[in-house]
N, C-alpha and C positions, 0 to 999 in steps of 0.2 A: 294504860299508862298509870301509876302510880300517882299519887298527889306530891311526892316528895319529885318525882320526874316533871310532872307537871311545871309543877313551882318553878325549880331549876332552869326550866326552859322561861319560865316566862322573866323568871330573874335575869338569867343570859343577857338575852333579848334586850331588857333596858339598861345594864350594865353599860353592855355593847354602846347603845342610845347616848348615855350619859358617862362614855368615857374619862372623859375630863374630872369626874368628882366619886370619885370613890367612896368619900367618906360624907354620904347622904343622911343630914339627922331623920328620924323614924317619920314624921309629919310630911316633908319633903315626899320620900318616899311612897308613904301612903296616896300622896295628891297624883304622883307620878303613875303607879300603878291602877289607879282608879281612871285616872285620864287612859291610858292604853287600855284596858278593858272595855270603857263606855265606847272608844273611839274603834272599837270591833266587834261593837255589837250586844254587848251584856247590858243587862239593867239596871240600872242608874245603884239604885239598891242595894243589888247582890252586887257590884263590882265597889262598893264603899266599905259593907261589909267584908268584901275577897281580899280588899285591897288593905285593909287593917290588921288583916291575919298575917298576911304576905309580910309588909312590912316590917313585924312584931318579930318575925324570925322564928316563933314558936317552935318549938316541935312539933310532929302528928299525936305524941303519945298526951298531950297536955289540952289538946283541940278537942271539944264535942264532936259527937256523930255528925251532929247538924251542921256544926262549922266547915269541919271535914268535907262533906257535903256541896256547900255552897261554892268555897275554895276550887274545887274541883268540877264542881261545873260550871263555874267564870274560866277557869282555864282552859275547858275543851271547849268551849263557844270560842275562845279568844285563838287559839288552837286551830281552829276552822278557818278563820282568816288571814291567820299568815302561812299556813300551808298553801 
């Protein structure tokens, strides 16, 4: 799965969560997607860091290796437990 698939899915997922507010300022978000990744299992760390990229909206072409990286593997740990 793609990091842009990845994301997608995890973005879905809190969407769905937080129906009601569409229009989440970026800190919000960040708090939101860090809370969902700790709370299945990622490392305190790398889901702060995952979770600030996520939020930020970035593109892939604009991310580091390393960023790229991490993003992607908070989201297949997080991936693991909702399948």
């Amino acid at each position: 799965m793609s990091l842009l698939q990845l994301w997608h899915t995890l973005h879905t997922y809190i969407c769905l969560a937080m129906s009601s507010n569409f229009f989440t300022p970026v800190e919000e978000r960040e708090k939101i997607f860090c809370t969902e990744l700790v709370n299945r299992g990622v490392e305190h760390q790398k889901a702060v860091i995952a979770a600030k990229i996520l939020a930020s909206g970035q593109s892939d072409e604009l991310l580091s290796l390393e960023e790229k990286q991490i993003v992607k593997d908070a989201c297949k740990q997080w991936s693991l437990y909702i399948n």
